[in-house]
C-alpha positions in Angstrom: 130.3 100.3 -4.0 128.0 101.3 -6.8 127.5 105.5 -8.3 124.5 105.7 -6.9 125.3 105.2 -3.4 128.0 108.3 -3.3 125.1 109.9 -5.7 123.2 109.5 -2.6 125.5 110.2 -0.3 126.8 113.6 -1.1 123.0 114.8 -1.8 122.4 113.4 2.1 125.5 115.5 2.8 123.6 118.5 0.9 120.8 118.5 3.1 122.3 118.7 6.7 120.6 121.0 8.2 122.1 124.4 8.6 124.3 124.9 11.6 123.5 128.7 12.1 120.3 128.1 13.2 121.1 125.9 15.8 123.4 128.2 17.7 123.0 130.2 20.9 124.6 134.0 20.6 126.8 133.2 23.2 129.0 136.2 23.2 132.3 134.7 24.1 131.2 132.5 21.0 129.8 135.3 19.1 132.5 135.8 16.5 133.2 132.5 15.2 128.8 132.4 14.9 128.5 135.6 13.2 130.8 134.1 10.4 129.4 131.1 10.1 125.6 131.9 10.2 126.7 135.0 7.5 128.0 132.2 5.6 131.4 133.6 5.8 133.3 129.8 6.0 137.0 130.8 4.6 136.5 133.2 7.9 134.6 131.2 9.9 137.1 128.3 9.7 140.1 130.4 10.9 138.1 132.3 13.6 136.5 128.8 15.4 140.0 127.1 15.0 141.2 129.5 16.8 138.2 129.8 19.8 138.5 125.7 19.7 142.2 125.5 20.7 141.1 127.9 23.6 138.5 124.9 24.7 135.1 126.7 23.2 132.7 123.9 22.9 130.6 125.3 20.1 133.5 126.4 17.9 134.4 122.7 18.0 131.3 121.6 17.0 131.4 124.4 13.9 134.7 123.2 13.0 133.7 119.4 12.9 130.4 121.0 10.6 133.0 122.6 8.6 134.7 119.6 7.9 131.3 117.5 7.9 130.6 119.4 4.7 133.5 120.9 3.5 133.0 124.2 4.2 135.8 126.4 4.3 137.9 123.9 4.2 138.6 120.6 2.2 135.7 118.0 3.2 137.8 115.1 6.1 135.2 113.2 8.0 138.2 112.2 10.6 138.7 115.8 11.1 135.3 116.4 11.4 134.9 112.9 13.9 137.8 114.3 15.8 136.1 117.9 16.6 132.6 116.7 17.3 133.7 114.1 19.6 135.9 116.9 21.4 132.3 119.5 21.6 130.6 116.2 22.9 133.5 115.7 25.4 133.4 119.3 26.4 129.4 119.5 27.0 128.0 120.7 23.7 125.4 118.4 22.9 123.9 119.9 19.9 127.0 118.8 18.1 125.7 114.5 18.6 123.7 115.0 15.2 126.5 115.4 12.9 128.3 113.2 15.0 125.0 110.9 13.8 125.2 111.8 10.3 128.7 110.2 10.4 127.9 107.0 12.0 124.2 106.7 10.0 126.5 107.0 6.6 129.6 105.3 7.6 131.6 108.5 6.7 135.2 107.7 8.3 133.8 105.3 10.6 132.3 102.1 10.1 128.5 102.6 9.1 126.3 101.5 12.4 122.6 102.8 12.6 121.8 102.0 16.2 124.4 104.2 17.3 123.5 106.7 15.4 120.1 106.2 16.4 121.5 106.3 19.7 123.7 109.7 18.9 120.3 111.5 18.0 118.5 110.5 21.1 120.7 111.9 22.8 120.9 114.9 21.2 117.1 115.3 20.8 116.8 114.3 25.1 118.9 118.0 25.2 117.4 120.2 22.8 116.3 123.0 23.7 112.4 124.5 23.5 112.9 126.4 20.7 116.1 124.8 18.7 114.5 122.0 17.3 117.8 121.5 14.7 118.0 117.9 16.6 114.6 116.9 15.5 115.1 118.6 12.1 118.5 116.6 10.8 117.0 113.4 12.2 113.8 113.5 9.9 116.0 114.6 7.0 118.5 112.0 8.2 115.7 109.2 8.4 114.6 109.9 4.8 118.3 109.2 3.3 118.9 106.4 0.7 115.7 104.8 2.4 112.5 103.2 1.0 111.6 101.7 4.1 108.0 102.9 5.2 108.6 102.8 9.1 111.5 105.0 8.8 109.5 107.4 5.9 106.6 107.5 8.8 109.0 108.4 11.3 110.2 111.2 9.5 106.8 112.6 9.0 106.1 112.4 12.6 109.1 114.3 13.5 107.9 116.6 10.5 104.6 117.0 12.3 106.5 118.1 15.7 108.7 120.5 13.7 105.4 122.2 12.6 103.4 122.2 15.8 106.4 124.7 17.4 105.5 126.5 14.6 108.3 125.5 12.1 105.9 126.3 9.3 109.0 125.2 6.6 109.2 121.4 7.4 105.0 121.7 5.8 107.0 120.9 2.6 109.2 118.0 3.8 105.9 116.5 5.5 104.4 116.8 2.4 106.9 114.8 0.5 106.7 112.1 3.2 102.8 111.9 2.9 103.0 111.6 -0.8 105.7 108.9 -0.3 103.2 107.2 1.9 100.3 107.6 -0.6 98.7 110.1 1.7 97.6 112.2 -1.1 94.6 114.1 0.4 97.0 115.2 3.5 99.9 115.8 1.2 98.0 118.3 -0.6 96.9 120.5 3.0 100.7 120.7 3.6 101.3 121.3 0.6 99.0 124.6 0.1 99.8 125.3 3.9 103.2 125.9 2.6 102.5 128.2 -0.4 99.9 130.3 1.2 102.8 130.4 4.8 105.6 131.4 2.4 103.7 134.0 0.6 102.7 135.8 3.5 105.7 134.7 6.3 108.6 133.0 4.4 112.4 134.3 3.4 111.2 133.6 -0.6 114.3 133.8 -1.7 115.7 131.0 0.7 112.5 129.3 0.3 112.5 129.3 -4.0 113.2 126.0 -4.9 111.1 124.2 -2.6 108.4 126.4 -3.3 108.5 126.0 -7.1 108.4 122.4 -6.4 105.5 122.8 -4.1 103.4 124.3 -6.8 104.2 121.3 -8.8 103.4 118.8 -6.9 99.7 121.3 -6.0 99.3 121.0 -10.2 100.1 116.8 -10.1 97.8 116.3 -6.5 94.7 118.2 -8.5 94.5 115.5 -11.1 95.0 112.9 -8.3 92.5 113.9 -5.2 89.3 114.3 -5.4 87.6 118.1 -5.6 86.2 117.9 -1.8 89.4 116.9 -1.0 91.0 119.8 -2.7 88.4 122.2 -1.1 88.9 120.9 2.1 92.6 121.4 1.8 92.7 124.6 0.2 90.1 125.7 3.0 92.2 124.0 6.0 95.0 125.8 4.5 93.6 128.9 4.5 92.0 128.7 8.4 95.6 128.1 9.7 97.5 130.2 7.9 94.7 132.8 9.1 95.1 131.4 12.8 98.9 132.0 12.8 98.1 135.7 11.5 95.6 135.8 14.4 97.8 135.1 17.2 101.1 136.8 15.4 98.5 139.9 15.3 97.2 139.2 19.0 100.8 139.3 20.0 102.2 142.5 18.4 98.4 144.4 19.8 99.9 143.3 23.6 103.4 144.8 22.9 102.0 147.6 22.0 99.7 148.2 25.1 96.5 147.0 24.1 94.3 145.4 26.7 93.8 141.8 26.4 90.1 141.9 26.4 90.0 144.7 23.7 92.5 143.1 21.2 89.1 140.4 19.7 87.3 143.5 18.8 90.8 145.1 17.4 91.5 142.3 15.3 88.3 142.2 13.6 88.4 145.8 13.0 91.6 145.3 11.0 90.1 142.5 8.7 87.3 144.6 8.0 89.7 147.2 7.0 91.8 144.6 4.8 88.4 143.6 3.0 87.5 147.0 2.3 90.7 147.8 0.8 90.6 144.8 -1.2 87.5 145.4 -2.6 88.3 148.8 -3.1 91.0 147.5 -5.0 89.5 144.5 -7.2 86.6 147.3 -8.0 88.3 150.9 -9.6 86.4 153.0 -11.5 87.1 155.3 -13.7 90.7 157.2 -13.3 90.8 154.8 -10.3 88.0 155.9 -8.8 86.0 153.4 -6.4 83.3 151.8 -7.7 80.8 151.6 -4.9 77.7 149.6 -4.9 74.3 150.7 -4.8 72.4 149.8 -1.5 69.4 147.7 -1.7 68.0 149.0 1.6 65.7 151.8 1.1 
């Protein structure tokens, strides 16, 4: 088997998805999750070894992820086989994707596609409405050592779910999948989606290196699409990004007692005041005084 395979394989192994994310706080659970979604693994591992020989499901499906990646703990994909099966067993059916990522890369079992095609329908037929960490790992799983367009498309479909529960991050990954589908016109909305979503929504710091290579591919796309399709990406961009703000604006006016008929009239009361303090801002005067323009009505 050539370098470039276990090349590819470890970097496949680099980007399954987080586990935190994908966990309930379940409080009988809630120890073994705090350390693992703090990133705590040396504790984590001790603390769900301990919760899985009491017969906790999820702890069994952290371990097997701690093995899985080798977190914590040296990386054993029978180890890890051996815990996910036992979460499976024991009703936790989040823990099918990694049990997937085994069988999709052969890792301590023989490499066999359809069932880990299988694994992830499984897995995806339980999700729940707002852990979507099924549909995630699949796309990123699809995507793996593979040129091969249906399964690129795929990915970008599951991409485009991801984002319409309002997983704003995957903009990025369906981004990549556009360009590798020569989608550049689309490729580039997703892509200034994304810089304009992180700037104003995103952990930056957790979001840095996909964001500097956002901006690169946004400088490599100008020279590539045309300029209406760059205006009408930049200003499609822009509209959703102030649509999220919108309803993330409508929501926070409700919680705090507004009437639902008065929060239109709200909201446009605060963008006037956001314009009139950026103008204010872009035009000081002297000593920072605000310039302020004559009136042509007389």
């Amino acid at each position: 088997m050539n370098l470039n395979f276990f090349r590819n394989l470890f970097f496949c192994l680099g980007t399954v998805v987080s586990v935190g994310a994908a966990v309930a706080g379940d409080i009988n659970n809630d120890t073994c999750f705090r350390a693992i979604s703090e990133e705590r693994y040396d504790n984590a591992f001790t603390l769900c070894e301990n919760e899985t020989e009491k017969g906790d499901a999820q702890a069994a499906m952290h371990l097997g992820y701690m093995y899985l990646k080798g977190k914590g703990t040296v990386r054993d994909w029978d180890q890890a086989r051996k815990y996910l099966e036992q979460a499976v067993d024991s009703g936790n059916v989040m823990a099918y994707r990694y049990l997937a990522v085994l069988y999709w890369n052969g890792l301590g079992v023989p490499r066999d596609v359809d069932k880990a095609r299988d694994l992830f329908r499984q897995c995806l037929r339980f999700e729940p409405g707002e852990d979507l960490s099924c549909t995630a790992q699949f796309a990123e799983t699809l995507t793996f050592g593979s040129n091969s367009r249906d399964s690129i498309r795929e990915a970008a479909d599951l991409y485009q779910t991801l984002l319409k529960n309002r997983n704003y991050e995957y903009a990025y990954h369906l981004a990549r999948q556009q360009l590798e589908l020569q989608e550049n016109a689309e490729a580039f909305k997703n892509i200034e989606f994304f810089l304009m979503w992180s700037k104003r929504y995103g952990n930056l710091s957790a979001l840095r290196k996909n964001i500097s290579s956002a901006q690169k591919y946004e400088n490599s796309l100008r020279g590539v699409i045309s300029d209406s399709d760059s205006r009408n990406g930049f200003n499609w961009a822009r509209d959703l990004v102030y649509a999220i703000n919108h309803a993330d604006l409508s929501r926070e006016l409700l919680l705090l007692g507004y009437d639902a008929d008065a929060i239109p009239a709200e909201i446009e009361r605060i963008k006037k005041n956001e314009l009139r303090r950026k103008e204010e801002k872009d035009n000081p005067g002297p000593e920072g005084h605000v310039i302020l323009q004559q009136s042509t009505d007389q």
